[in-house]
VOVEXVEX-378914 format. One record per residue: y, x, z of N, C-alpha, C in turn. Coordinates in steps of 0.1 Angstrom, whole numbers, padded with zeros to 4 digits, always signed. Layout:
// VOVEXVEX-378914
YXZYXZYXZ ...
//
This chain:
// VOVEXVEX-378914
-1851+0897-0486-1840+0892-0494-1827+0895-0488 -1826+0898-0475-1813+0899-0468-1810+0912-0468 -1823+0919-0465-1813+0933-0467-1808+0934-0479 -1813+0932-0490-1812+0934-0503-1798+0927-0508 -1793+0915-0501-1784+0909-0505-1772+0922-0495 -1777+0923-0479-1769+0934-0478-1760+0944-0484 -1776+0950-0490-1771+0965-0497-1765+0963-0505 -1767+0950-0517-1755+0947-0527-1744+0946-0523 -1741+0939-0508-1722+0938-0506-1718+0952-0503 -1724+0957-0494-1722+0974-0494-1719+0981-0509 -1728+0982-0518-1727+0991-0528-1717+0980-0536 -1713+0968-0534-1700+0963-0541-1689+0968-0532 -1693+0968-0516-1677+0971-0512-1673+0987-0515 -1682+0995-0514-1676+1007-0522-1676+1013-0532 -1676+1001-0548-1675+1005-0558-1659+0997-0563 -1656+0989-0549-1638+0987-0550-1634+0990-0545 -1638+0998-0538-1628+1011-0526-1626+1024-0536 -1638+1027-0544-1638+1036-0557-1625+1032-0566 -1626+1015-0572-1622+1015-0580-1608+1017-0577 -1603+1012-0563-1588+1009-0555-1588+1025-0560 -1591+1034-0552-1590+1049-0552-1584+1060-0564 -1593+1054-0578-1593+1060-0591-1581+1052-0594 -1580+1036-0591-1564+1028-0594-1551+1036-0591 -1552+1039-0577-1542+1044-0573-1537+1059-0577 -1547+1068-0583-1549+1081-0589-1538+1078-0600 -1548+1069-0607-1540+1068-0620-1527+1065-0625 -1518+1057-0612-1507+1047-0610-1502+1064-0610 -1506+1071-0597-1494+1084-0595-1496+1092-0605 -1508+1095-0612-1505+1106-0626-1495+1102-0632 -1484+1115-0633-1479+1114-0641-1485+1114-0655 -1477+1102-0661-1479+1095-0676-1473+1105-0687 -1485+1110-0697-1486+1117-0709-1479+1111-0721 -1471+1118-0727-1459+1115-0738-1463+1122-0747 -1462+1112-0753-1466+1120-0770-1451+1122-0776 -1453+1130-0788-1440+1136-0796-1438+1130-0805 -1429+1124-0807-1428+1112-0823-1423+1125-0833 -1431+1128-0837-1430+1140-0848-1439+1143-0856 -1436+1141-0872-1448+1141-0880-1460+1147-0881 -1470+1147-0882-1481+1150-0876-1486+1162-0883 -1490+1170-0877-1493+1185-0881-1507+1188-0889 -1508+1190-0905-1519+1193-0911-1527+1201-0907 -1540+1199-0908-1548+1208-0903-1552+1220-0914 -1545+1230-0914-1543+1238-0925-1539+1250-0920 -1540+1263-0929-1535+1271-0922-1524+1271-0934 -1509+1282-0932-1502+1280-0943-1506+1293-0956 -1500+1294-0963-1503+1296-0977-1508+1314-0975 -1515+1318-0982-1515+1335-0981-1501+1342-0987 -1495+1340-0992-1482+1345-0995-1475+1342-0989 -1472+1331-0976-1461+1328-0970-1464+1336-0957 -1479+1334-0952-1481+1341-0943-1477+1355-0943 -1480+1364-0956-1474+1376-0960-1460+1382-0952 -1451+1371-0960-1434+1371-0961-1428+1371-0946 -1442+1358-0937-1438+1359-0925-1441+1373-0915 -1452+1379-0915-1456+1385-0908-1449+1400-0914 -1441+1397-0922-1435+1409-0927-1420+1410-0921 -1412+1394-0922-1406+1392-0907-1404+1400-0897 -1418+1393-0891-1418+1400-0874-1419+1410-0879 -1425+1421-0882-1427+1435-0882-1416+1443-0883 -1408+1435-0891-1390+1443-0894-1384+1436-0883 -1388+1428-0875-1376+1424-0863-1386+1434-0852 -1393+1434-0851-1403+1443-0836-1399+1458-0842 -1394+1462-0853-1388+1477-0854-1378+1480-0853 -1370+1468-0853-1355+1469-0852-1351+1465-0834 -1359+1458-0832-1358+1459-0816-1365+1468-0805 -1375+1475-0810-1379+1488-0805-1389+1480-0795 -1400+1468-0804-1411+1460-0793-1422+1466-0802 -1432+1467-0790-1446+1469-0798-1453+1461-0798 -1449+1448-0795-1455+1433-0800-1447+1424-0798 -1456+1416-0804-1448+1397-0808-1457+1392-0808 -1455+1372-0801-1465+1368-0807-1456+1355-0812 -1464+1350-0822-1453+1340-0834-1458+1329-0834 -1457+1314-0838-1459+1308-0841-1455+1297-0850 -1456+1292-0863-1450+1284-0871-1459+1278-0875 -1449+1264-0875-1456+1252-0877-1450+1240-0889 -1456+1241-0898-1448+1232-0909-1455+1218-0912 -1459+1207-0912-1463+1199-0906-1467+1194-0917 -1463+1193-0930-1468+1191-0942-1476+1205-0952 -1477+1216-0943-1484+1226-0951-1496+1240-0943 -1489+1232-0933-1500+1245-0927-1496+1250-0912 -1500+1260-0904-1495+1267-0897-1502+1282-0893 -1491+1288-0884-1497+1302-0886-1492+1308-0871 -1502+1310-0860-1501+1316-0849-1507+1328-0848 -1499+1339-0843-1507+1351-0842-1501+1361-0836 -1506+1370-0827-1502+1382-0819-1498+1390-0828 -1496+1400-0830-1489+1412-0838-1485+1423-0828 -1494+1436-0830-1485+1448-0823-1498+1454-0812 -1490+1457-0801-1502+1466-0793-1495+1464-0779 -1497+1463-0767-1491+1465-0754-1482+1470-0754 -1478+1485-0758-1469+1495-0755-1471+1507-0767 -1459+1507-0771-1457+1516-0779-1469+1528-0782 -1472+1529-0793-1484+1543-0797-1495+1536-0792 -1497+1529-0784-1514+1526-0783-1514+1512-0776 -1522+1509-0765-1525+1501-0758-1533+1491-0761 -1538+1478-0755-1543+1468-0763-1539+1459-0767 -1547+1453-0782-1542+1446-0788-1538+1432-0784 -1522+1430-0789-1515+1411-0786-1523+1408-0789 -1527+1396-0786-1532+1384-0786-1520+1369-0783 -1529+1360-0795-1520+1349-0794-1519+1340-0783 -1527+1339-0771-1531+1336-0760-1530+1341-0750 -1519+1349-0753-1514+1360-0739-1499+1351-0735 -1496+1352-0721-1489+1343-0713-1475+1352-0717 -1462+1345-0711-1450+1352-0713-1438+1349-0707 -1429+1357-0705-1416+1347-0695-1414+1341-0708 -1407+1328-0704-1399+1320-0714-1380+1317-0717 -1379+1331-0704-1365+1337-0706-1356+1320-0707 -1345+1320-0713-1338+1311-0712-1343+1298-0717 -1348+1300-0723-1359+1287-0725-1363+1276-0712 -1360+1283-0700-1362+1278-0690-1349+1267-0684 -1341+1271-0690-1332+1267-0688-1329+1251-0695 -1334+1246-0704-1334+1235-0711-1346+1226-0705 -1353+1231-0700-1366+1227-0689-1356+1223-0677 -1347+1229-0673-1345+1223-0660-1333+1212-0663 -1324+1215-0674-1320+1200-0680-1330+1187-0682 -1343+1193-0684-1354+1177-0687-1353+1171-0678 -1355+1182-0665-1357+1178-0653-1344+1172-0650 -1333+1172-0650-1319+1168-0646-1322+1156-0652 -1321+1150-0663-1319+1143-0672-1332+1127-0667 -1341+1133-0667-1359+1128-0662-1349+1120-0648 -1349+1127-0639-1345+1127-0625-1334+1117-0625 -1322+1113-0635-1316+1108-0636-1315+1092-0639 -1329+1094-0649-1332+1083-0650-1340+1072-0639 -1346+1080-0638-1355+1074-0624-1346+1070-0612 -1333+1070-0617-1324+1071-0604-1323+1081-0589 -1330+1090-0592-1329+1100-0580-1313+1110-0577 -1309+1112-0592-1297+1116-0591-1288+1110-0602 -1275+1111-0598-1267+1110-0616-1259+1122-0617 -1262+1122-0628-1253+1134-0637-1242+1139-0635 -1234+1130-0629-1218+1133-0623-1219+1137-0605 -1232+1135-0602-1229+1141-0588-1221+1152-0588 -1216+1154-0575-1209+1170-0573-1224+1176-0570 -1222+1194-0573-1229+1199-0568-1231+1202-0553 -1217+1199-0549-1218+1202-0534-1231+1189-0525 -1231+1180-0532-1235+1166-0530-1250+1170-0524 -1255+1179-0531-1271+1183-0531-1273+1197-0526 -1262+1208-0525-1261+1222-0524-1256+1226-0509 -1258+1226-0498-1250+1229-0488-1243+1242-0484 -1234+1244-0481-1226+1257-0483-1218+1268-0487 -1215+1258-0510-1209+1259-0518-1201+1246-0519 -1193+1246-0506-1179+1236-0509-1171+1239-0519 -1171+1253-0526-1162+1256-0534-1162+1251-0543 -1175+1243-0548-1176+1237-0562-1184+1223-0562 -1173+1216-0559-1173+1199-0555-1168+1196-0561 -1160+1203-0575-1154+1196-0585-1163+1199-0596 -1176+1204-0594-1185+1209-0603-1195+1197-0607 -1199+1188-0615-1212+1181-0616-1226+1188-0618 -1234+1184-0619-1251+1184-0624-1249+1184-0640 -1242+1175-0645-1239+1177-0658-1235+1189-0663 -1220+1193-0662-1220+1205-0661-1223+1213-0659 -1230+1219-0648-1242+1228-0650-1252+1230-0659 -1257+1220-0665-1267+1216-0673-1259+1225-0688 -1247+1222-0691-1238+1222-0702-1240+1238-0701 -1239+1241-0690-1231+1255-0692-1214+1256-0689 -1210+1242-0687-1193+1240-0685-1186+1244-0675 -1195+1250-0667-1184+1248-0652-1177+1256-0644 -1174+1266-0655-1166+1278-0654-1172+1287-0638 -1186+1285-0638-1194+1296-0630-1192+1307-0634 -1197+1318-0631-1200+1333-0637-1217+1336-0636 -1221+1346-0639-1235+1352-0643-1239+1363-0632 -1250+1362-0628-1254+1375-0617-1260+1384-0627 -1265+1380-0636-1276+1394-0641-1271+1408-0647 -1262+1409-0648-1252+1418-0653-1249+1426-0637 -1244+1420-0628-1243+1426-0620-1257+1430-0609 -1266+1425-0612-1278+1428-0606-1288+1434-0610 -1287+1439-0627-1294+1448-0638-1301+1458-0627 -1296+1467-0624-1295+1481-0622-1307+1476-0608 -1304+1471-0597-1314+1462-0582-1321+1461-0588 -1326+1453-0601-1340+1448-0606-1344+1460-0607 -1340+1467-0616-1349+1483-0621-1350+1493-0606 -1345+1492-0601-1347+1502-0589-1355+1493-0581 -1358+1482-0578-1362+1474-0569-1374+1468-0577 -1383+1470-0586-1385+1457-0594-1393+1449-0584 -1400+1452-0573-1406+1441-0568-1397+1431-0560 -1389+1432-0555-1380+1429-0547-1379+1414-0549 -1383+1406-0535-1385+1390-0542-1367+1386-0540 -1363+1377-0546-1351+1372-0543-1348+1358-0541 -1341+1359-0534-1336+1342-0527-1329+1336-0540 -1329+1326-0542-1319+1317-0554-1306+1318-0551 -1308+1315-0534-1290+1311-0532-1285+1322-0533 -1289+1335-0529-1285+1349-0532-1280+1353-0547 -1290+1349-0557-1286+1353-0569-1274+1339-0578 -1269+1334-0568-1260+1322-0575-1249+1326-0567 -1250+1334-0556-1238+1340-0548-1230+1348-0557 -1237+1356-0565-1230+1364-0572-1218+1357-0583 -1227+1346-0591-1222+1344-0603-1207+1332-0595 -1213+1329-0582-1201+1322-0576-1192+1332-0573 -1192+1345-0567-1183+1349-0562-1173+1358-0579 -1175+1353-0586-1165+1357-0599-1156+1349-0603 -1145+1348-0605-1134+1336-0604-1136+1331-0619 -1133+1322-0614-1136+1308-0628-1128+1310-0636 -1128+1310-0646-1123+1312-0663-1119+1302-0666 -1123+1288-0661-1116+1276-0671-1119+1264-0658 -1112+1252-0661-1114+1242-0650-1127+1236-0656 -1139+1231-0645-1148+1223-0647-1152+1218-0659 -1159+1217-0667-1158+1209-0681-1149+1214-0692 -1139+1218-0693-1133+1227-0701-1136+1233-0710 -1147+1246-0707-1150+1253-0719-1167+1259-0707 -1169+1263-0726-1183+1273-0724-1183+1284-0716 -1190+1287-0706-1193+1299-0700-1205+1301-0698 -1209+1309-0701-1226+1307-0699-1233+1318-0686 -1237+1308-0681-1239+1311-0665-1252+1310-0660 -1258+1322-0658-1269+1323-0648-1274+1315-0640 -1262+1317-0628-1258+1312-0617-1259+1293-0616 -1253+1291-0628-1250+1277-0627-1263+1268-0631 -1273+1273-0637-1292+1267-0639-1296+1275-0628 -1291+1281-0617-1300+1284-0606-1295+1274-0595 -1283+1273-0595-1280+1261-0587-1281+1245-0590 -1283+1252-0602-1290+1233-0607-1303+1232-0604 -1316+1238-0601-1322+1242-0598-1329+1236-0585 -1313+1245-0573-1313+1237-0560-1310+1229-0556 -1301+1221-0565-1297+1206-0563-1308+1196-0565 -1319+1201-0578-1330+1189-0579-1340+1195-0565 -1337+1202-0561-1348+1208-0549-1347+1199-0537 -1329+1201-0537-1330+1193-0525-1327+1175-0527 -1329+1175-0539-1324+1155-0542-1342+1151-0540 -1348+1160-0545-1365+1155-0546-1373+1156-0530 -1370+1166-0523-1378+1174-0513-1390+1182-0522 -1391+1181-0535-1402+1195-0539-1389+1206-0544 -1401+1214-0544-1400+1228-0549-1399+1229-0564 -1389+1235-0566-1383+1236-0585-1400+1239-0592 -1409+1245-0586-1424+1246-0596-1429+1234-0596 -1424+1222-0585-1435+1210-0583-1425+1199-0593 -1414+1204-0591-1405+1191-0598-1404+1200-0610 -1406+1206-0619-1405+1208-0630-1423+1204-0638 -1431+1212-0629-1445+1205-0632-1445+1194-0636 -1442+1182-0624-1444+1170-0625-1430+1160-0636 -1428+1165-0637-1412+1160-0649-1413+1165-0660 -1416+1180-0663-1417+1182-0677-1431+1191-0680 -1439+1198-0676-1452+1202-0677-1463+1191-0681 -1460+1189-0674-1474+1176-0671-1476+1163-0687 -1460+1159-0677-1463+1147-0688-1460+1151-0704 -1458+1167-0708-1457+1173-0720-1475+1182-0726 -1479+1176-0713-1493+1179-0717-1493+1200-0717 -1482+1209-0708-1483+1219-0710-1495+1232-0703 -1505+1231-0703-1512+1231-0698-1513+1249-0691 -1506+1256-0697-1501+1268-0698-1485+1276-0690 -1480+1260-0690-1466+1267-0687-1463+1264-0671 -1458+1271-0666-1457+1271-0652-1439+1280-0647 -1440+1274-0637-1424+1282-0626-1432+1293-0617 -1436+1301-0615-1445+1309-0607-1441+1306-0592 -1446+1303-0587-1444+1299-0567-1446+1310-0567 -1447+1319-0564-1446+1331-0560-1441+1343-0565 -1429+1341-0560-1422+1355-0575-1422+1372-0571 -1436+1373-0563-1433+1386-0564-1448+1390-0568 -1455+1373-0573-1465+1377-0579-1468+1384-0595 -1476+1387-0598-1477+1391-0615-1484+1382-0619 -1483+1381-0631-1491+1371-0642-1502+1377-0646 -1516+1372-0647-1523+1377-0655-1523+1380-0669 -1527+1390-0672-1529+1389-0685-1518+1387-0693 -1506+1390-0691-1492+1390-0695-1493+1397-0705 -1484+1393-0718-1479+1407-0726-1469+1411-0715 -1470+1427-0722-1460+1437-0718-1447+1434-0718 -1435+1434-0708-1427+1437-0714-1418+1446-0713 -1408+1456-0722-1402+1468-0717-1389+1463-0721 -1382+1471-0718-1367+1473-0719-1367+1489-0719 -1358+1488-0735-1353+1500-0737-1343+1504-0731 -1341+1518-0729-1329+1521-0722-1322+1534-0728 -1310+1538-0730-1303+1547-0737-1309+1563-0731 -1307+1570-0741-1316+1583-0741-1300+1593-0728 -1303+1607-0728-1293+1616-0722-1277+1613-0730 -1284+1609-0745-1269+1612-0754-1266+1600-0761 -1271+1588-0755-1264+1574-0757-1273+1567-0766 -1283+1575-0773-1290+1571-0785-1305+1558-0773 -1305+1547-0780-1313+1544-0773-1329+1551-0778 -1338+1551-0761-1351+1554-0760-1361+1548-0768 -1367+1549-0777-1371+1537-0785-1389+1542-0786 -1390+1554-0782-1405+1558-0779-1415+1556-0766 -1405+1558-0756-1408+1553-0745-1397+1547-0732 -1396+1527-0738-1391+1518-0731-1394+1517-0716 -1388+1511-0712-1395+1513-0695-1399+1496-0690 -1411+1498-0688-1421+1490-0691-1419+1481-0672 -1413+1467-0678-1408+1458-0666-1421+1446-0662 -1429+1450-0670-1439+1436-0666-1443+1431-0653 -1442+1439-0642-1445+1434-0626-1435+1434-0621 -1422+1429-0627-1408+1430-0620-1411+1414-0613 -1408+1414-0603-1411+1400-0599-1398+1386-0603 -1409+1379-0605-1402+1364-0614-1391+1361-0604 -1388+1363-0592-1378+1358-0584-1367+1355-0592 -1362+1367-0604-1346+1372-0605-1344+1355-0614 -1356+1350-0621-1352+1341-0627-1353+1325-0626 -1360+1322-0616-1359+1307-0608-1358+1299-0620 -1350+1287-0621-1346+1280-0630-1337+1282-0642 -1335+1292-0642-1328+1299-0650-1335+1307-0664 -1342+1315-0660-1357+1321-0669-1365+1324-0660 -1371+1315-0653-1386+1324-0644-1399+1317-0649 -1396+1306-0660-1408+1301-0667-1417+1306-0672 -1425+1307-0670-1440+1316-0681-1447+1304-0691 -1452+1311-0698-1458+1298-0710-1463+1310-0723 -1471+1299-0729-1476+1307-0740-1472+1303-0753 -1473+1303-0764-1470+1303-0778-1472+1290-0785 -1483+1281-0780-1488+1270-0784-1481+1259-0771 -1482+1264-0760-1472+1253-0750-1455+1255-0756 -1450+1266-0758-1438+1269-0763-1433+1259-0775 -1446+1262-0786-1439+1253-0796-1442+1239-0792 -1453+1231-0786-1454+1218-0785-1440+1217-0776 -1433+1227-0767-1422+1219-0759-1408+1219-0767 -1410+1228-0775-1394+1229-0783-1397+1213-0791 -1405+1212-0796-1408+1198-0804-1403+1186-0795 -1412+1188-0783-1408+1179-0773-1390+1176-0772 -1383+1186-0770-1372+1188-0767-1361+1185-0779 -1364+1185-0796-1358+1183-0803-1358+1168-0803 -1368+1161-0810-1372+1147-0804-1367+1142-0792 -1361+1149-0779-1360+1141-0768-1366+1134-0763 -1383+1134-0764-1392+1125-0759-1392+1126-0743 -1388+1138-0738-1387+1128-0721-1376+1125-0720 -1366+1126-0721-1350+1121-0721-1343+1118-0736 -1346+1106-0736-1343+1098-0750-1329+1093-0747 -1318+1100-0732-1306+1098-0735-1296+1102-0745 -1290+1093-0748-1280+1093-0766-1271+1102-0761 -1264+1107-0750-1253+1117-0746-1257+1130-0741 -1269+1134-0739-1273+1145-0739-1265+1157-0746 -1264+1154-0762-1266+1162-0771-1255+1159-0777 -1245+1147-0772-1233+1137-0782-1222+1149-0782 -1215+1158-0773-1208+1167-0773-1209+1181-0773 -1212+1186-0787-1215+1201-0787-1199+1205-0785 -1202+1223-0782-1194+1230-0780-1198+1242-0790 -1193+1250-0797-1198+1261-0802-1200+1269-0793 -1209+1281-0798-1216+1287-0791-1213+1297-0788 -1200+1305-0797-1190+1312-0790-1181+1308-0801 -1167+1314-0799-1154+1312-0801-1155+1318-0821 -1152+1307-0826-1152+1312-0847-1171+1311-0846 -1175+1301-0840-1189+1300-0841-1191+1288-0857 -1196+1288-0865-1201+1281-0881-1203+1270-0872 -1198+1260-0878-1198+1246-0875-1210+1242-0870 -1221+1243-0879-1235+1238-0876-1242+1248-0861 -1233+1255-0854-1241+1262-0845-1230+1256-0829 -1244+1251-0826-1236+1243-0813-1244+1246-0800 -1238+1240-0790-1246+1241-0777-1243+1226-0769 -1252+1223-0765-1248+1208-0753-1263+1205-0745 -1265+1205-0737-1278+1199-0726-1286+1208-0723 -1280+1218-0724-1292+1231-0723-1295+1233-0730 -1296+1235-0744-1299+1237-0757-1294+1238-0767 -1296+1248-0782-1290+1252-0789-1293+1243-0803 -1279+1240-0813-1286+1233-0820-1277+1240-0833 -1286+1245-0839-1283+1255-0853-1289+1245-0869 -1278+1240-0873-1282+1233-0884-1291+1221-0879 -1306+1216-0888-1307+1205-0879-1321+1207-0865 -1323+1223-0866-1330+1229-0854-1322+1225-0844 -1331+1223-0837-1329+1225-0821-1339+1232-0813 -1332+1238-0798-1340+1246-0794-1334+1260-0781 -1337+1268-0780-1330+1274-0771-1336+1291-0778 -1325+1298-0771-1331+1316-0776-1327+1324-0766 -1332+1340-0760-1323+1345-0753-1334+1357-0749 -1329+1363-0740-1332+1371-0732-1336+1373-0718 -1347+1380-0710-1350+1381-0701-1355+1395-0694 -1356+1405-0684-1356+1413-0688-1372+1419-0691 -1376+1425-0704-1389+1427-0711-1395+1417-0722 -1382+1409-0723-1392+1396-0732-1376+1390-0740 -1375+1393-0756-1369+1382-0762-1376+1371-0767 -1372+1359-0761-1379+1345-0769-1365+1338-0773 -1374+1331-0786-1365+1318-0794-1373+1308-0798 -1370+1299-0798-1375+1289-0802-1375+1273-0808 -1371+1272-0820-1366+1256-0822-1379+1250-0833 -1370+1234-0828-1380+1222-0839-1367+1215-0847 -1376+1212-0857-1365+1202-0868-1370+1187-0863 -1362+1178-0856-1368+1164-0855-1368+1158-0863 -1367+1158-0875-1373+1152-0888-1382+1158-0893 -1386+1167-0897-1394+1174-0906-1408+1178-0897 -1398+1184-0883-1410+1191-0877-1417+1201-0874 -1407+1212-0888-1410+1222-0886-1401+1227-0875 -1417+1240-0868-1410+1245-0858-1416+1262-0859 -1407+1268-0845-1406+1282-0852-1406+1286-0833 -1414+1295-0829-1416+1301-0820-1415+1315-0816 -1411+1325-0812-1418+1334-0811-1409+1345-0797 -1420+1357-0794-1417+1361-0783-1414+1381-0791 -1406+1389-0788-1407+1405-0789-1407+1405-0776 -1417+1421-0773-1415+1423-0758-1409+1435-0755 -1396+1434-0761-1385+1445-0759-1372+1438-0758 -1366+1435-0744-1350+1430-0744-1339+1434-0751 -1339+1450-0750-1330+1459-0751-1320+1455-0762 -1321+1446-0770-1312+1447-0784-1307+1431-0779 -1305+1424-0772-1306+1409-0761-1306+1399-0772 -1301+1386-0777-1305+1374-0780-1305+1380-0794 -1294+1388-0803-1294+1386-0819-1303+1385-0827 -1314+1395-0824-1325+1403-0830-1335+1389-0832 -1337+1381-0825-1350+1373-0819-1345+1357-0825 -1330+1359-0823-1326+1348-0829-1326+1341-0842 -1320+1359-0851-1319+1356-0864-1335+1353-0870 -1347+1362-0863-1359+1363-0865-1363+1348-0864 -1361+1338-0857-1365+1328-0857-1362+1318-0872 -1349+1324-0872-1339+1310-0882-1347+1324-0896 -1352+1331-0899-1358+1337-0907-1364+1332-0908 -1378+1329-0902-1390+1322-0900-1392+1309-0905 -1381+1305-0900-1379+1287-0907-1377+1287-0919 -1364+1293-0924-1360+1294-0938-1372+1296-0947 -1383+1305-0942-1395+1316-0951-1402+1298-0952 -1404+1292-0941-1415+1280-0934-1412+1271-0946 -1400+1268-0943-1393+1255-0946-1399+1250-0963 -1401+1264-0970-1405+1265-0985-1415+1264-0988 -1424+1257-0975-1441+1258-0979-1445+1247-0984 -1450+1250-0998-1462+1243-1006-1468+1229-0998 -1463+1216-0999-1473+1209-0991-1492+1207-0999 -1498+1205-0987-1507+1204-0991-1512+1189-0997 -1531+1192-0997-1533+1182-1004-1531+1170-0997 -1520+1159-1005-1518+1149-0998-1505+1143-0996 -1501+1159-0994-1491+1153-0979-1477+1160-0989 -1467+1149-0986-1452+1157-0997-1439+1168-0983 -1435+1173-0997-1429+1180-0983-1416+1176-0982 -1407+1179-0973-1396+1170-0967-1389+1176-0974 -1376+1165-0977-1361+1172-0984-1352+1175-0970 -1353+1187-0973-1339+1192-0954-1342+1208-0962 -1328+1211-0957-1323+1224-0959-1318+1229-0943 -1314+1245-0947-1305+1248-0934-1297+1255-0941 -1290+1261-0932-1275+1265-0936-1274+1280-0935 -1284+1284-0939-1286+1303-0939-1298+1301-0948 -1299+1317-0952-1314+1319-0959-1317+1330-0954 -1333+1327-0957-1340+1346-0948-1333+1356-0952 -1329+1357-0964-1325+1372-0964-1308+1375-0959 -1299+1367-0955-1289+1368-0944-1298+1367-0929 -1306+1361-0926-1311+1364-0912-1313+1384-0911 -1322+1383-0922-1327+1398-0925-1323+1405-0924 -1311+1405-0931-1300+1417-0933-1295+1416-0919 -1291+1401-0912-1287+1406-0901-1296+1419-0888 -1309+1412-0888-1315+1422-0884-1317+1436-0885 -1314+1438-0899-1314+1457-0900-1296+1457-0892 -1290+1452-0897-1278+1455-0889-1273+1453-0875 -1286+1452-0870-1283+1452-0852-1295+1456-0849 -1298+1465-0853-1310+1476-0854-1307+1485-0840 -1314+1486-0832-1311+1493-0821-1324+1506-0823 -1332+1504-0832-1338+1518-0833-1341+1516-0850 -1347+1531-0848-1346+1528-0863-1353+1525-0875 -1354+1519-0885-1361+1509-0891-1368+1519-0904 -1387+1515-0904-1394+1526-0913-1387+1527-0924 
//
């Protein structure tokens, strides 16, 4: 009877050392956020809409000289429609897939606002810090905030322009952060702090190293842990090693102008093992089509930063920009989309959500060469085509408009045609 009473306090005292153990696990996981956003039918959308869309991408992947895309739309009362389109590389290769990984180009950049914003709340930093506060060795810009960075306000300058030509001759070449924020520092400032729009490389790479050094992790562990994780992204990643390649990546090329100015449009030059360094917090994000759209949703909604001043002061998005097209927190907000678009080099992505309705619009070309227009209007196409879908059985569809229709996106497309269209 005694041993037996024994072995029971033994096999009780380590099934509360278990339980202490799995307690304490669970206290530190980071906590899973759902998206207050109407709930997505399990449907695919209509055969005629899918048509109109996939006819879309095909006139934007011809006008931008990509030999794939992969797309995703989501209409929440009628259906949705994910799917690769195209081939690796021009004339042949293998076939996209919807489940192929991707930079997420500027997109990355509203990710590292979560992270500012997340970070802020928890008290680790505030928004008005100086950058010098967290950055050591850029005293020049102690009248610069965290906020403004985030904005885009802070009359920085851009490296990638002047570092184009290093990537292509170097592409493996890993690069330092503070190196590629030297540049966009060493261009003289255009406007005082907060002032006006500049949109700057440099200034999401040094926002970057400010949460690096407020946290003691690494921009992949504090972006993981603040906006991957608790967005359930199970796909999207900062690559810790940027002179590594991705698996299984779509292609991406970048076209380049022929002997007589005409751009190359048969054979792009193919950047996919350029190493992730050039883009840190700025675009060095990777992700796929299904994490892409669950995070733009995330991001319209404001489910990890449900701050009311985020988004309270847009700026347009350049100078005679249409009212409804704004910019504030790292993100772009076109009519009642929200979301971010841009360039990287080998990959245009765009991507917004409506926080009412829900519909959302994703998608990736893996040809830079023609930079944000092409990919942009393709998206606000996408929506417009979405926005018109039939709800299904059950479910009514939402009253919301936007302030364009597909065939102005469309047309814009054939008319920033960088090659040329069947």
């Amino acid at each position: 009877m005694r041993a037996k009473t024994q072995r029971s306090r033994v096999v009780a005292a380590i099934a509360g050392v278990l339980a202490l153990v799995l307690g304490l696990a669970s206290c530190s996981a980071a906590p899973q956020i759902d998206v207050d956003l109407p709930a997505q039918v399990d449907a695919k959308l209509p055969a005629d809409m899918v048509a109109a869309l996939q006819d879309a991408v095909t006139h934007a992947m011809a006008a931008a000289g990509a030999s794939g895309a992969i797309v995703g739309v989501w209409a929440p009362w009628s259906g949705q429609w994910v799917t690769g389109l195209g081939t690796q590389r021009i004339g042949g290769g293998s076939v996209v897939t919807a489940d192929m990984p991707f930079r997420a180009g500027p997109v990355s950049r509203a990710m590292t606002c979560d992270a500012l914003y997340v970070l802020a709340d928890k008290g680790v930093v505030d928004l008005d810090d100086s950058v010098a506060d967290h950055v050591s060795g850029v005293s020049d810009v102690k009248d610069v905030t965290l906020r403004e960075l985030c904005d885009s306000t802070s009359g920085i300058g851009s490296y990638s322009g002047q570092l184009m030509s290093s990537w292509l001759s170097v592409p493996d070449r890993v690069w330092n952060p503070r190196e590629l924020a030297s540049y966009g520092l060493g261009q003289a400032r255009t406007a005082e702090p907060g002032a006006a729009l500049r949109d700057s490389d440099a200034g999401y790479v040094l926002l970057g190293l400010a949460l690096e050094k407020a946290t003691g992790q690494t921009a992949s562990e504090l972006l993981d842990e603040n906006v991957f994780t608790p967005l359930s992204l199970e796909h999207t990643r900062l690559p810790t090693n940027p002179a590594a390649r991705v698996p299984h990546i779509l292609a991406g090329h970048l076209g380049m102008p022929g002997a007589e100015g005409a751009m190359n449009c048969t054979d792009p030059l193919d950047v996919t093992a350029m190493s992730a360094g050039f883009g840190f917090t700025d675009a060095g994000v990777v992700t796929d089509i299904d994490d892409l759209g669950r995070y733009v949703q995330a991001l319209a909604a404001q489910s990890l930063t449900p701050a009311d001043d985020r988004y309270a002061v847009p700026l347009p998005v350049y100078a005679g920009a249409p009212t409804w097209y704004t910019t504030a927190g790292g993100v772009i907000q076109a009519g009642s989309l929200v979301g971010q678009a841009g360039t990287t080099p080998g990959y245009a992505t765009a991507a917004f959500a409506d926080p009412k309705s829900g519909l959302t619009v994703a998608v990736v070309l893996n040809n830079s060469a023609s930079g944000p227009g092409i990919v942009t209007s393709l998206a606000w196409e996408l929506a417009s085509i979405a926005s018109k879908a039939a709800p299904a059985s059950g479910q009514k569809a939402p009253e919301a408009g936007l302030p364009w229709t597909a065939a102005q996106n469309h047309d814009a497309i054939t008319g920033g045609a960088i090659c040329p269209l069947p």
